[in-house]
C-alpha positions as CSV (number, residue, x, y, z in Angstrom):
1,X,3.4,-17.9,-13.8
2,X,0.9,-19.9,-11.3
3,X,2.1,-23.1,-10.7
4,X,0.1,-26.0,-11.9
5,X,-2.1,-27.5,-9.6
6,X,-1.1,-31.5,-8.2
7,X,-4.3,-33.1,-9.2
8,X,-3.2,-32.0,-13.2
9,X,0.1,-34.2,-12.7
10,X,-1.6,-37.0,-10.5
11,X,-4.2,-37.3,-12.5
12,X,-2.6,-36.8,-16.1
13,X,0.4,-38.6,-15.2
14,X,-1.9,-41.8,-13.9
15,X,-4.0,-41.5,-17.3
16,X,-0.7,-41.2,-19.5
17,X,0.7,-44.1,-17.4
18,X,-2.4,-46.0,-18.1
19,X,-2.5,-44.9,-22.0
20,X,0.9,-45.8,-22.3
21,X,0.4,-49.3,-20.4
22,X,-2.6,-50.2,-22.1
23,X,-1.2,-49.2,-26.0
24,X,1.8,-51.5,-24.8
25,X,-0.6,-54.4,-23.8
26,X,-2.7,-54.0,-26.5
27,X,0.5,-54.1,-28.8
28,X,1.6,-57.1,-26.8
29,X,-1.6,-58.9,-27.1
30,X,-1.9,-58.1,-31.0
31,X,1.9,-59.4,-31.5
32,X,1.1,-62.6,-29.2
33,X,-2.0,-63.3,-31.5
34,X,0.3,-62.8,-34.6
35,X,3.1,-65.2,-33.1
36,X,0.0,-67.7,-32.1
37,X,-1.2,-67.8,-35.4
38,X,1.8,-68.2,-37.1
39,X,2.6,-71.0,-34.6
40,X,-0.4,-72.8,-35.3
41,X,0.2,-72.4,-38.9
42,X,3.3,-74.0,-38.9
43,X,1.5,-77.0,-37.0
44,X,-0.8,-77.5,-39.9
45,X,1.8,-77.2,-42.4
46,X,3.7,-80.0,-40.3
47,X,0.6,-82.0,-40.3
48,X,0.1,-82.0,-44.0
49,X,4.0,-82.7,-44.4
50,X,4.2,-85.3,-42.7
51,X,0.7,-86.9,-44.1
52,X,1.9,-86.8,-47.5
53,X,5.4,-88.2,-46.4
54,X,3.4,-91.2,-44.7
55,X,1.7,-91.8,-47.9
56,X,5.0,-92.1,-49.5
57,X,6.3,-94.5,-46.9
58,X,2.9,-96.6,-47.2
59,X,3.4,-96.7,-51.3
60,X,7.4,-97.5,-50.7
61,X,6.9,-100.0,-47.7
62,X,3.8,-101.2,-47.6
63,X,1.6,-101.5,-51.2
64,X,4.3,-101.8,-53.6
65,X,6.5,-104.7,-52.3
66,X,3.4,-107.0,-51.8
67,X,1.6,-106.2,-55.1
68,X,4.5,-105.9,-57.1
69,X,5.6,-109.5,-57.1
70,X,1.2,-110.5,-57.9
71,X,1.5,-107.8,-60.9
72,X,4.6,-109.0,-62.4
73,X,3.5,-112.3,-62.4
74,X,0.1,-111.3,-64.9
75,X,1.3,-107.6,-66.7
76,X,2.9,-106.8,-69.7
77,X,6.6,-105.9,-69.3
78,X,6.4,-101.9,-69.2
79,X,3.3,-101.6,-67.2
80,X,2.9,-99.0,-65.4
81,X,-0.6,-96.9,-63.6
82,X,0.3,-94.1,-61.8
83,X,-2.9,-94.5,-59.0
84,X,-1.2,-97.2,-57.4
85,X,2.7,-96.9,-58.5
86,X,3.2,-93.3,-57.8
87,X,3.1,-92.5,-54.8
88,X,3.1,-88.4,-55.7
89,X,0.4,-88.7,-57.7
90,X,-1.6,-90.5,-55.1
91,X,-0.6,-87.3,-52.7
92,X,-1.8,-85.3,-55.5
93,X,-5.3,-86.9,-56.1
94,X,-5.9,-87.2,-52.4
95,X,-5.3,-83.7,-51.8
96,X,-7.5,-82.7,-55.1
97,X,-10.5,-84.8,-53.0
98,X,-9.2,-83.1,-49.3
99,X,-10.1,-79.4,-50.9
100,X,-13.0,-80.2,-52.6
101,X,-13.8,-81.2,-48.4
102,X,-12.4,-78.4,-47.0
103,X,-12.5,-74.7,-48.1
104,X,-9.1,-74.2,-45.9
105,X,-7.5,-72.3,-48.8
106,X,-4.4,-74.5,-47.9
107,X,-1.9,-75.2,-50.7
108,X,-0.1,-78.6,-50.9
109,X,2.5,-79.1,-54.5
110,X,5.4,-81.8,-54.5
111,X,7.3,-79.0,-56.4
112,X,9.5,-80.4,-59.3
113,X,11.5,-78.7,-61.9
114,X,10.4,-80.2,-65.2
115,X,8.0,-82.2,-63.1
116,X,6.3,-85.3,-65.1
117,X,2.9,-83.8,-64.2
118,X,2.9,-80.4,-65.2
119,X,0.1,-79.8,-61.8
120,X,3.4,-80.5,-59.9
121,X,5.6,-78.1,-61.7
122,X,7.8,-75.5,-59.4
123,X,6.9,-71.8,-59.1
124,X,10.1,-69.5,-59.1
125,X,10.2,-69.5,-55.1
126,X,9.9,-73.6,-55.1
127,X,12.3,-73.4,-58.2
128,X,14.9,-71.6,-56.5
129,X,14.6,-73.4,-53.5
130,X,15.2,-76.9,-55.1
131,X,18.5,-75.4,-56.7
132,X,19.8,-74.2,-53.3
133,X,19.0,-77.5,-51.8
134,X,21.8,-79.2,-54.8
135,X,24.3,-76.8,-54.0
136,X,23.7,-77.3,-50.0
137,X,23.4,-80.9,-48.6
138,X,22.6,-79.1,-45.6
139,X,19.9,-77.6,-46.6
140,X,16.7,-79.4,-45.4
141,X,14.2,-76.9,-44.6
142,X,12.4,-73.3,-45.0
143,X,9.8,-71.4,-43.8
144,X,8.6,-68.6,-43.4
145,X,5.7,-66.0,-44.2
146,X,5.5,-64.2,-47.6
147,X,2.7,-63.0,-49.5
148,X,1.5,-64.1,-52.2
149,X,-1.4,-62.9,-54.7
150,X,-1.8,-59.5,-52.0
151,X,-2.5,-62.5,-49.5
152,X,-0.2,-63.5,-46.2
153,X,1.2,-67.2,-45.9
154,X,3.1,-69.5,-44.0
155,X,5.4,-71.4,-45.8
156,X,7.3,-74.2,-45.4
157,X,9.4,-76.0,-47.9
158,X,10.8,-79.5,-47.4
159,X,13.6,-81.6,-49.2
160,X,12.1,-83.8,-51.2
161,X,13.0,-86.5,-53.5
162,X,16.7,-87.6,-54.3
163,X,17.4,-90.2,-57.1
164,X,18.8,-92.9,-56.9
165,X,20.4,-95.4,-59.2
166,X,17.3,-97.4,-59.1
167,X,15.3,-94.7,-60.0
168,X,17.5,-93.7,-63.3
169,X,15.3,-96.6,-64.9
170,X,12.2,-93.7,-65.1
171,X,13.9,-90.6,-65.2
172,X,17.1,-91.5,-67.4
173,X,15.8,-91.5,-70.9
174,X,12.6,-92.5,-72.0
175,X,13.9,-95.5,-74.1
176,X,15.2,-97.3,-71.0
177,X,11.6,-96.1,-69.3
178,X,8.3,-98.3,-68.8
179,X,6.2,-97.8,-72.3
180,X,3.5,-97.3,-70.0
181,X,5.0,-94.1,-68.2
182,X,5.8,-93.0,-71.2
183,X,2.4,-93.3,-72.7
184,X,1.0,-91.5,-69.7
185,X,3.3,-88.5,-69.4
186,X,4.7,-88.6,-72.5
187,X,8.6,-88.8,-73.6
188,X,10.3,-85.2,-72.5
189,X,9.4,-84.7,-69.2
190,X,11.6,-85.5,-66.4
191,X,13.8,-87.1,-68.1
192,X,18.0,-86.7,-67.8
193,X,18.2,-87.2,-64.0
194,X,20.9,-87.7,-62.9
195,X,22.3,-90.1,-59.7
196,X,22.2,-88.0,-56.4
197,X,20.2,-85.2,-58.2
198,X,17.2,-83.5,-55.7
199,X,14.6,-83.4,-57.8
200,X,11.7,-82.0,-56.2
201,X,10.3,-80.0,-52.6
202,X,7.8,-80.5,-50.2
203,X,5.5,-77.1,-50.3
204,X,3.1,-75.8,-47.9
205,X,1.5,-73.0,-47.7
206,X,-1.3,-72.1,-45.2
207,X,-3.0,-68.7,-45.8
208,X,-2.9,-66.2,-42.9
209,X,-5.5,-63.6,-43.6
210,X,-8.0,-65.3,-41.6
211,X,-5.5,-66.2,-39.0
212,X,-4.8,-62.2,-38.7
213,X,-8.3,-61.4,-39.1
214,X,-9.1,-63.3,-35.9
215,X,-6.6,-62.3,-34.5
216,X,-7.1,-58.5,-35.1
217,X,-10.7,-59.1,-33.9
218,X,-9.3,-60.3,-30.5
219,X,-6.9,-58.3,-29.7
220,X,-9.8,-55.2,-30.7
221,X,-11.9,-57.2,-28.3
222,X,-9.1,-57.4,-25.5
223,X,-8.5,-54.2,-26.3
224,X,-12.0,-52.9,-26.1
225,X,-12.0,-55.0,-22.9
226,X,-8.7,-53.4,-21.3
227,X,-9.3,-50.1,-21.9
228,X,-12.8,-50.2,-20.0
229,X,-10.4,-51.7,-17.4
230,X,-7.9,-49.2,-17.4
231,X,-11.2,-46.5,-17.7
232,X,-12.6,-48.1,-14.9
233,X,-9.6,-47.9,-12.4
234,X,-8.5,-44.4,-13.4
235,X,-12.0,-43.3,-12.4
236,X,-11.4,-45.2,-9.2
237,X,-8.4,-43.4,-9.3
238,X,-9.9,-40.2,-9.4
239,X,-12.7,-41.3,-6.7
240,X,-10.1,-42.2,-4.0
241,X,-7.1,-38.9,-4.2
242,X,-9.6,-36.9,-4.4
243,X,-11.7,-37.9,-1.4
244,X,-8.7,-39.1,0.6
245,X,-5.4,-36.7,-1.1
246,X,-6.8,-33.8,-2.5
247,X,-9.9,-32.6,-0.4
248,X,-8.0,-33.0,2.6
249,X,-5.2,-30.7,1.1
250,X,-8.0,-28.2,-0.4
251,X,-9.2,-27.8,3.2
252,X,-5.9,-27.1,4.4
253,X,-5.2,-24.3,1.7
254,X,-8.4,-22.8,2.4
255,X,-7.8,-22.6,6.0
256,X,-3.9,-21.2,5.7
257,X,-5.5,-18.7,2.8
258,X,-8.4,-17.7,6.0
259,X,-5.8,-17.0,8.4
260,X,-3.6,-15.5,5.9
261,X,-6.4,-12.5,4.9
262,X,-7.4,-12.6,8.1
263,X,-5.6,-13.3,11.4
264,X,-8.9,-13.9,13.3
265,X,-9.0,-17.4,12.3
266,X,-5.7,-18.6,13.9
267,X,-6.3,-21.1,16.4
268,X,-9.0,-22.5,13.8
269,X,-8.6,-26.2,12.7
270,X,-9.2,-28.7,9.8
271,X,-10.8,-31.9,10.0
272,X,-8.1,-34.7,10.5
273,X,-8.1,-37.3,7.3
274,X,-8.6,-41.1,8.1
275,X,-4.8,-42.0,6.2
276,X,-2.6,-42.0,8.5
277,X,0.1,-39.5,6.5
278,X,-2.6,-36.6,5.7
279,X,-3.5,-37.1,9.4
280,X,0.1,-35.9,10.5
281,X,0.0,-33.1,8.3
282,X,-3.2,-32.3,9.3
283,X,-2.6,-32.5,13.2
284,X,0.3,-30.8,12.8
285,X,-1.3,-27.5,10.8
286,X,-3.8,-27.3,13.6
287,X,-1.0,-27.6,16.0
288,X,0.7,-24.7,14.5
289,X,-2.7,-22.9,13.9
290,X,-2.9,-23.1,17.4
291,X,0.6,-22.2,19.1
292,X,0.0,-19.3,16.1
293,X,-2.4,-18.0,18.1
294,X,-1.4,-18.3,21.2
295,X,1.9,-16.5,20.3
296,X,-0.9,-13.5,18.1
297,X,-2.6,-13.7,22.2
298,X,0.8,-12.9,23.8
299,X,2.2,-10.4,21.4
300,X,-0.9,-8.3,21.3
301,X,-0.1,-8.0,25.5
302,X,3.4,-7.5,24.7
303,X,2.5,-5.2,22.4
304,X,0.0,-3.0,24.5
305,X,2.9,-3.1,27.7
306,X,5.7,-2.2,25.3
307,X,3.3,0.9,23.6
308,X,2.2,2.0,27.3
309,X,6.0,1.8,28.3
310,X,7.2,4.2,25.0
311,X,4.0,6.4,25.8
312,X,5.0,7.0,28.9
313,X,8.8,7.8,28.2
314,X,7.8,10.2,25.0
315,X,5.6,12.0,27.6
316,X,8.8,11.9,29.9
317,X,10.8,12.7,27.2
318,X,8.6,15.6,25.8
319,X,8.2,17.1,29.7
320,X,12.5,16.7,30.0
321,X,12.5,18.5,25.9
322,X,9.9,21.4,27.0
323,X,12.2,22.1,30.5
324,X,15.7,22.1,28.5
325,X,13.9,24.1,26.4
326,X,12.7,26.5,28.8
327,X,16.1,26.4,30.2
328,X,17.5,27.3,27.1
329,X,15.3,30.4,27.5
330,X,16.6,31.6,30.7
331,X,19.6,30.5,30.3
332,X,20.0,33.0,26.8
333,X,18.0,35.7,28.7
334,X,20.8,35.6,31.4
335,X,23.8,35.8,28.5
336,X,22.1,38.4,27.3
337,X,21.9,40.4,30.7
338,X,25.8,39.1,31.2
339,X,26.6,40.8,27.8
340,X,24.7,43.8,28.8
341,X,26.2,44.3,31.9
342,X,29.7,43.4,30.3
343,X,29.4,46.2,28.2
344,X,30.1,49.7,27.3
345,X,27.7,51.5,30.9
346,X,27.2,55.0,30.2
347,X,27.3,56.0,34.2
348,X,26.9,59.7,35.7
349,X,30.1,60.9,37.0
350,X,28.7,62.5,39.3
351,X,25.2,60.9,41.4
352,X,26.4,57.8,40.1
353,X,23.0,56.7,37.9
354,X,23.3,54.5,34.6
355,X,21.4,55.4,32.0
356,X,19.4,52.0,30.6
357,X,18.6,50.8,26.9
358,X,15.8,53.5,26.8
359,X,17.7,56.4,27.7
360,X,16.4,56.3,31.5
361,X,18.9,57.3,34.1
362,X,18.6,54.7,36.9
363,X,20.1,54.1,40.5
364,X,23.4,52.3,39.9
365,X,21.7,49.1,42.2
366,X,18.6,49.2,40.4
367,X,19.7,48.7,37.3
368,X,22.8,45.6,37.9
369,X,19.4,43.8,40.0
370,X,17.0,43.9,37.3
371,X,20.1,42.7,35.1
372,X,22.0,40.4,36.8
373,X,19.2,39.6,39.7
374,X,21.7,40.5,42.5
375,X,20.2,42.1,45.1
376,X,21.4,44.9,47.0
377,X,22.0,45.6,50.7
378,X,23.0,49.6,52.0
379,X,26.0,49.8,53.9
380,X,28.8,52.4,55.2
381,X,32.2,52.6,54.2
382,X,34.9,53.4,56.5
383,X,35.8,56.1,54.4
384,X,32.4,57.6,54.2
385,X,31.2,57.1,57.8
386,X,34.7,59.4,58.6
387,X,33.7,61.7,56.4
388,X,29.9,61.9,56.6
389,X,29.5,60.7,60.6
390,X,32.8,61.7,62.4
391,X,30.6,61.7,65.7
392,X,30.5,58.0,65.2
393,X,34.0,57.5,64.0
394,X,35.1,57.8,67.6
C-alpha cells in the first residue's frame, strides 16, 4: 500500500494540534469565566453579609444605648416597635426597599427556625444548616453553588444569632416578654429559647444564570475569536511548508523520478531552497546528480573498451574453435588411414600389389602414400643387385 504523503501528517497533525489546543483553551477560558463568576459572586454575597451585620452593630452599639435611656424615661413599661428595636427587622425592611431598587434577583433571609416573623422563617437547607451549627461550635460558615427553582446560586450561609441570658427576657416565654412584642408577633413564636441556643443564619444567595450567561457569551466570543486565530496561522502554516518544505522536496522527487525513467537527465539539477537545511539536501542531490553522470560518462567508455576487448577474443576464440576443429578433421582422417593401414591387407603374393577398398589392385607404394602420406624413394637391395646385376656386384 502507497505510503501517505508528508504534507497529510504535517498538515493534519498541525490542524489536530491546533484543534486540540484551541478546544483546551476554549475549555480553559469557559472554566476561568465560571471560576470568575463564582468569585465575584461570593464578593457580593460578602458585601451584603457584612451590610446587614453592620446594621446590627449600628442598632446594638450605636441607636439603642442612646435612645433607650430617652424612651424609658416617657414609655409604658412593655413597649416595644420593632422599626427601631429590632435590628433584623430593620435588615428586613431595608432589604424589601433595596429590591424594589434593584432587579438583582439577589436573596437576603436572617433564617430562623420558628422565626418571630414568619418572612424570616428557615427553608429545609437554612433549617438543617442552623441544627449543624448547635451540634458544631466550629461550624461558622458555608457556601457553595446549588440550584434552586431549575436556577444556579451561590450560597453562603453565616452563623447567626446566639442567645444570651439577656435575651431569654423575649424569647423565654411570652409572660416574662414585653406586651408590646407580644402584641406584634403574637404569643407562640419564638418562644422556649434556651441560653447558648443558635437561633438563626445569615443567607445569601446570588443567582448565577446571568453570571454563566455572560460568561458563555465570552468564552463563544473568545472562542469565535481564537479559532480565527488558530484558522489564520494554520493557513500561514500551510503558506510557508509548502513554499519553503514541500515544493522544494516535490522538485526533488520529480527530478530523481526524470532520471530514474530516463538516464539522460543525470547531471540535471534542482533549484537550491533559501533555508539553509533544504539547501544541503538540495546541493547535495545535484552533487550526486552530477558525479552520477560522470560515472554513466565513464562506464559507457568502459563499457565500449571492455565490449571491443570480448569482440575481439570471441573472434580469436571462434578462429582458435574453427582450427581445432579442422584439426579434429585431419587428425580423424589420419586415424582412420592408421586403422586402415593397421588392418587385415589383402596383398598379391606374387607382383606384390594391394588390392584397395574398391577392389583395385594397386602398387604396394602407391597405396601406403595415399594412406599414410609417406612418400617413396626406389632403391636396390644387396640381395637383389646380386641377383639381378652381378656385373655390378663386383
Amino acid at each position: 500500500m502507497q505510503g501517505r504523503r508528508l504534507s497529510f501528517f504535517l498538515h493534519g497533525g498541525m490542524l489536530a494540534g491546533f484543534a486540540v489546543a484551541g478546544g483546551l483553551m476554549v475549555l480553559l477560558l469557559h472554566h476561568a469565566m465560571r471560576v470568575s463568576a463564582l468569585e465575584e459572586a461570593e464578593a457580593k454575597a460578602l458585601i451584603l453579609l457584612d451590610r446587614s451585620m453592620s446594621i446590627h452593630d449600628y442598632f446594638n452599639q450605636q441607636l439603642k444605648p442612646q435612645l433607650f435611656p430617652i424612651i424609658d424615661k416617657y414609655m409604658p413599661e412593655g413597649y416595644f416597635d420593632p422599626v427601631w428595636m429590632s435590628s433584623t427587622h430593620a435588615n428586613r425592611v431595608i432589604y424589601a426597599y433595596f429590591k424594589k431598587r434593584s432587579e438583582t434577583g439577589y436573596y437576603y433571609k436572617e433564617a430562623a427556625v420558628n422565626a418571630r416573623s414568619p418572612e424570616n422563617e428557615a427553608d429545609d437547607f437554612e433549617r438543617q444548616f442552623i441544627a449543624e451549627l448547635n451540634q458544631n461550635p466550629e461550624l461558622q460558615k458555608r457556601s457553595g453553588v446549588r440550584v434552586w427553582d431549575g436556577e444556579p446560586y451561590f450560597f453562603v450561609l453565616r452563623r447567626g444569632e446566639r442567645l444570651e441570658d439577656a435575651c431569654l427576657r423575649c424569647h423565654n416565654s411570652p409572660e416574662l416578654a414585653p406586651e408590646g412584642l407580644v402584641a406584634v408577633y403574637g404569643p407562640e413564636r419564638s418562644f422556649g429559647r434556651s441560653a447558648g441556643e443558635v437561633i438563626s443564619a445569615v443567607s445569601v444567595r446570588i443567582p448565577l444564570a446571568a453570571a454563566y450567561g455572560h460568561a458563555d457569551r465570552v468564552a463563544f466570543r473568545s472562542s469565535a475569536l481564537l479559532l480565527l486565530l488558530l484558522a489564520a496561522l494554520f493557513a500561514l502554516h500551510f503558506v510557508v511548508n509548502r513554499r519553503y518544505l514541500l515544493l522544494p522536496l516535490g522538485r526533488m522527487r520529480d527530478k530523481a523520478r526524470l532520471i530514474t525513467e530516463d538516464a539522460r537527465h543525470l547531471g540535471e539539477e534542482v533549484p537550491v531552497p533559501e533555508s539553509s537545511e533544504l539547501g544541503e539536501l538540495a546541493e547535495a542531490f545535484n552533487g550526486m546528480s552530477r558525479e552520477l553522470r560522470q560515472h554513466r560518462d565513464h562506464l559507457e567508455e568502459v563499457v565500449a573498451t571492455r565490449t571491443a576487448a570480448l569482440q575481439a577474443e570471441v573472434a580469436q576464440r571462434k578462429r582458435y574453435q574453427e582450427e581445432g576443429e579442422q584439426l579434429i578433421v585431419e587428425l580423424q582422417q589420419a586415424l582412420d588411414e592408421v586403422k586402415t593401414l593397421s588392418g587385415l591387407l589383402p596383398i598379391c603374393s606374387f607382383c606384390k600389389k594391394i588390392r584397395d577398398e574398391q577392389g583395385a589392385w594397386q602398387q604396394l607404394e602407391a597405396y601406403v602414400g595415399r594412406h599414410s602420406g609417406a612418400e617413396f624413394s626406389h632403391g636396390v637391395c644387396p640381395e637383389c643387385l646380386k641377383r639381378h646385376y652381378p656385373e655390378f656386384n663386383r
